[in-house]
N, C-alpha and C positions, 0 to 999 in steps of 0.2 A: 588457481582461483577457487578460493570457497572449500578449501580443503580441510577447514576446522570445521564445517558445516556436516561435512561426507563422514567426517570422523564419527562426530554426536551419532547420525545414524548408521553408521553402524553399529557401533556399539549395541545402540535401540535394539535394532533388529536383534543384533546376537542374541539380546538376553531375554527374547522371547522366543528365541528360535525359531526365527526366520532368514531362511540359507541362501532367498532369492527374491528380485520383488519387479516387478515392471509398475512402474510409476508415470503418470504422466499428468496428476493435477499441475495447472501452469505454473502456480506458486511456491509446488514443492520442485517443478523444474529449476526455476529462478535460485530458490535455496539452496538449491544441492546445487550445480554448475555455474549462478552465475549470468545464466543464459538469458537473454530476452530478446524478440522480434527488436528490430532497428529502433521503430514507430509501431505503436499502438497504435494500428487501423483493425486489427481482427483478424481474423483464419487466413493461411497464406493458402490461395485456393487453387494452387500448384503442387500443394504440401502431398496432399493426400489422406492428413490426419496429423492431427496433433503431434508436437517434438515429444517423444518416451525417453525413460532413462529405467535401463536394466541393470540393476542391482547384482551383483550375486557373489559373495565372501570376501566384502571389503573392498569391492571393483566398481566403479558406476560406470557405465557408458551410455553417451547419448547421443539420441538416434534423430536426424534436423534434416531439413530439405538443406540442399548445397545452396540455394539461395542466400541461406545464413551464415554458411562455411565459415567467413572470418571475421562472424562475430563471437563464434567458438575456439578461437586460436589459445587462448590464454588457458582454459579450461583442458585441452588437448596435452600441455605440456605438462599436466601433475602424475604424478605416477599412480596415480589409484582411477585417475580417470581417463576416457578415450571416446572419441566422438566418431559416427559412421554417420556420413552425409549419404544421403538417396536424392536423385534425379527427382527436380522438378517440373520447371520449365523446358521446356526444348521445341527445338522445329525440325529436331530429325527423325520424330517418331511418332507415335499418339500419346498426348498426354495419360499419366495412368501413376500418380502419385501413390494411389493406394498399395498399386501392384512394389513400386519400387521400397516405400518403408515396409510391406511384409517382406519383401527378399530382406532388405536389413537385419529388421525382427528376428528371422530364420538364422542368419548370423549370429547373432549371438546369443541364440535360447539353443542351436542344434546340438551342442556340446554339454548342455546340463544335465542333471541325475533327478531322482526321486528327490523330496522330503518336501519342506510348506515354502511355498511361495507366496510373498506377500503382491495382494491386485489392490491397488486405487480403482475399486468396483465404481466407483459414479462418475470417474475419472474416464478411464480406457475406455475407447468406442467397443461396443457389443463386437464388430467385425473383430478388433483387433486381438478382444478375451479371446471369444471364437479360437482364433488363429495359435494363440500361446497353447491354449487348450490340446490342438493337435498336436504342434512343435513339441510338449513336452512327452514325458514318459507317463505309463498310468499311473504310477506310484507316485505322484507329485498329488500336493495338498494345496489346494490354493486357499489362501486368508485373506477375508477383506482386510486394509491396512488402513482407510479413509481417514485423515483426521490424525491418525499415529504422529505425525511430524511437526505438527502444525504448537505441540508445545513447546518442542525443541525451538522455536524459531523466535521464540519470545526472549529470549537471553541472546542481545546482540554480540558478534563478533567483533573484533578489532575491522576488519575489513569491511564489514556492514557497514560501522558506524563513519566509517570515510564516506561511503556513499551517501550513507543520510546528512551527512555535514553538507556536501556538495549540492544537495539538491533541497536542504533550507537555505541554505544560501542565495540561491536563485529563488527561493520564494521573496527570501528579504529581496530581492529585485524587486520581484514582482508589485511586494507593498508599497516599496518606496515610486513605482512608476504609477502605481494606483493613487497613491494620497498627491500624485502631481497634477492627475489627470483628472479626478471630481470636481465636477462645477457646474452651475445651472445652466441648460441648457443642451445639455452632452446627453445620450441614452446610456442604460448599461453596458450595450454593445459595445460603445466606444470608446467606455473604460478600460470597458476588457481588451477588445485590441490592440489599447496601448501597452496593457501589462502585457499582455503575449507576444508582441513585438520584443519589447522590454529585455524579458525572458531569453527568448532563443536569440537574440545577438550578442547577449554575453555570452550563452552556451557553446553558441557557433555554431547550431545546428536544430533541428527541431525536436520541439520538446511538447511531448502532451501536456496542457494543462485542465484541471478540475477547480472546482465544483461549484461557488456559490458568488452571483455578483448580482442584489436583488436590493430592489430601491425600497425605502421603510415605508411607502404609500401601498403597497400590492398590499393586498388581503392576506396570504401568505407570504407573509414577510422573511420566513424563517432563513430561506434558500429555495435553490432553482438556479437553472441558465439564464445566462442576460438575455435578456431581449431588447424590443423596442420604446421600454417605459423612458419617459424625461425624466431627466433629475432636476428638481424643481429647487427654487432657492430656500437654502434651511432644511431639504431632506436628509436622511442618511442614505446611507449605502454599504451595507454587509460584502466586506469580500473576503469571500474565503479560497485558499489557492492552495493545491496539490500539484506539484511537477511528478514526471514521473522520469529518471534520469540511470539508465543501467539498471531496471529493471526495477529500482527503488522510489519509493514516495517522499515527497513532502506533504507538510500542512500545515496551515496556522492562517490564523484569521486577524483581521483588523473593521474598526468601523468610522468609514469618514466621513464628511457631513461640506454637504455645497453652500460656503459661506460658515457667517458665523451658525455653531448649534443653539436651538432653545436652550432655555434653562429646566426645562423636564429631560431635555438629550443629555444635558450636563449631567445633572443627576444621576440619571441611567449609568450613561458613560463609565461616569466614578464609582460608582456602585458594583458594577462587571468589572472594572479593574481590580477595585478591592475583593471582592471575590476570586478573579483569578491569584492574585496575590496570597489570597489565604489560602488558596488549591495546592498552588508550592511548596508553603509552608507544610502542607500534609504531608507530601513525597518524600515516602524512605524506604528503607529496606524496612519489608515487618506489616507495613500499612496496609489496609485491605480494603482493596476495592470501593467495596458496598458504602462503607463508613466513608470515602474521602466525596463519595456520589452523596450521600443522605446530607452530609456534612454545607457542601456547596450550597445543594437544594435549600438547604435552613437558611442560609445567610441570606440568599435573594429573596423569601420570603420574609424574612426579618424587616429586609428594608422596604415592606411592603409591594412589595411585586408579583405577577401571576410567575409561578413556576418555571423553567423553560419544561416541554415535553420531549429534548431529544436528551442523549446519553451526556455526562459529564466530562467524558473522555475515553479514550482509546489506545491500545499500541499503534504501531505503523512500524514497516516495512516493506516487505515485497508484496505486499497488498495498503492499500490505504486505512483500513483497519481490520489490523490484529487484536487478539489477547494481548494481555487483559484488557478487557471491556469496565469503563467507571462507571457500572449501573448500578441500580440497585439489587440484584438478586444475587450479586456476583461475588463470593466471598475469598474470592483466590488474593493474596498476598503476593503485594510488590517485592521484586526481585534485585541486587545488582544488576545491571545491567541492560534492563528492560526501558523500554525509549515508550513514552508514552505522551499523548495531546490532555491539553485542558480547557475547557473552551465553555465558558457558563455563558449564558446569555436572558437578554430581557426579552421581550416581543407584546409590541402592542397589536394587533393585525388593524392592515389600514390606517395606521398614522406611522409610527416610527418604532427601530428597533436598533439592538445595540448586541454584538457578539465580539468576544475576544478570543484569539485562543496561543498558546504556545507549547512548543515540545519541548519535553524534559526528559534526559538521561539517569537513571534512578542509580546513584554514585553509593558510597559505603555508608557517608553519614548524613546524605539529604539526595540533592538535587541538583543538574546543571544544565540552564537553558541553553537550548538548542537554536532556539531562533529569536533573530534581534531585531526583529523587522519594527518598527515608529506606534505604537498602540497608542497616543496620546494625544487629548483632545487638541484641535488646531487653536 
């Protein structure tokens, strides 16, 4: 699992000469192994400290409370990588996670030499640097490495790009249970847990969902979590939805409206889709950033509209937004194979707003949507 991923870095590594590294931002975990908690709830507080993955000459190993044991099986069987589980829970002893992943730790740093060791410094707990610090020899160099991986992550793999298929897929669930479920009378709430129901019975299991299901009368129309607002007849309704499925994201937006839309919705509407439509059209190898952001921006203005203020698009992967970022400062150039969102929007605050978005895979000679979820006025 994700053994094209381990390849890229090392290489990296090599050709800055760095002979060893303890790693443990969660994201550069996910990348290099693979690996994610079951459910996104936050720190396993049996753990004792964050899942590590020690590096050292073309070897990863990662270091996971046995909690997780088999959801590292797949990663266990490559030959460049090897997982050591540490005791977490138990009733036959005192809890003492910390103590158990430094014994780990000590595993497999007590056998290395001198020369630079790459640390994810904002990453590793203070305790756990500390700890590496003794285990090694003096002649060891440590190198912050923060941020080093995070380009590599931008060029999806063949096996990425299954996962991101799988988990647009279940977003298109999720729209199509959302455009069933808008209608006066109903709160955001009750949207949303229809799409969320929706969602984890296809999966067969539970599934984080994100981020935005917000009725077009809030003052802050942009986004937020549902609450208790009504959705009134002839509002909109912004839903934007991230799954989060093996460690991977989705996301893509649509906007539905309870009953028929006005004819200023209409407009809107059309306007965001024609824009997103032209956003596509930009998508190639070669295109940059800044230009496909300034680009959008003009069109919505053109057709007389306040600006939107958030980003025009993003990558996504093992975080919900990666590089490249479609801002404006941002002059980095589109890739083969870099998976990127588009999503322009209008926003009136306190009456009504309109947001589209979809993911696109950036192919040789354009572009190939990702998600096929219904964007079209009822």
């Amino acid at each position: 699992m994700h053994q094209e991923q381990r390849q890229r870095a090392h290489a990296h590594f090599k050709s800055r000469g760095i002979e060893r590294a303890l790693l443990a931002n969660p994201y550069t975990v996910k990348w290099l192994t693979g690996f994610a908690p079951p459910v996104q709830v936050g720190f396993n507080f049996f753990a004792g400290g964050p899942p590590l993955v020690w590096y050292e000459d073309g070897h990863f190993t990662l270091l996971v409370v046995d909690a997780y044991a088999t959801d590292t099986a797949a990663f266990d069987e490559q030959v460049d990588g090897a997982v050591i589980t540490h005791l977490g829970y138990t009733i036959e002893q005192p809890l003492a996670g910390t103590d158990h992943l430094t014994a780990a730790l000590r595993q497999v740093t007590g056998k290395s030499t001198g020369g630079k060791v790459g640390v994810e410094e904002r990453e590793v707990p203070a305790y756990f640097l500390a700890v590496a610090h003794k285990m090694l020899p003096g002649g060891a160099d440590f190198v912050p490495v923060d941020g080093w991986l995070e380009p590599l992550r931008m060029i999806k793999t063949g096996e990425e790009l299954v996962k991101l298929r799988e988990n647009f897929a279940l977003a298109d669930i999720g729209q199509a249970a959302a455009r069933r479920a808008v209608a006066a009378g109903k709160r955001e709430i009750d949207v949303w847990t229809e799409i969320h129901s929706a969602i984890q019975q296809a999966a067969g299991r539970r599934v984080p969902l994100g981020n935005d299901c917000v009725v077009g009368y809030r003052q802050n129309n942009i986004g937020g979590w549902p609450l208790d607002y009504e959705i009134r007849p002839h509002d909109s309704l912004i839903v934007d939805l991230s799954t989060i499925l093996h460690g991977y994201w989705s996301d893509g937006c649509a906007t539905y409206y309870a009953g028929e839309p006005t004819p200023q919705q209409v407009a809107m509407h059309r306007t965001v889709q024609e824009a997103l439509e032209f956003g596509m059209s930009l998508v190639r190898p070669g295109a940059v950033a800044r230009e496909i952001d300034q680009k959008l921006r003009q069109f919505i203005a053109a057709a007389g509209y306040p600006v939107y203020p958030h980003h025009s698009g993003h990558g996504i992967g093992v975080i919900g937004h990666e590089a490249p970022r479609i801002v404006p400062y941002n002059e980095e150039r589109l890739q083969e194979g870099m998976v990127i969102m588009l999503e322009p929007g209008i926003y009136l605050p306190g009456e009504t707003s309109v947001r589209l978005e979809d993911a696109l895979l950036v192919t040789a000679d354009g572009a190939e949507v990702l998600t096929k979820h219904d964007k079209s006025l009822p």
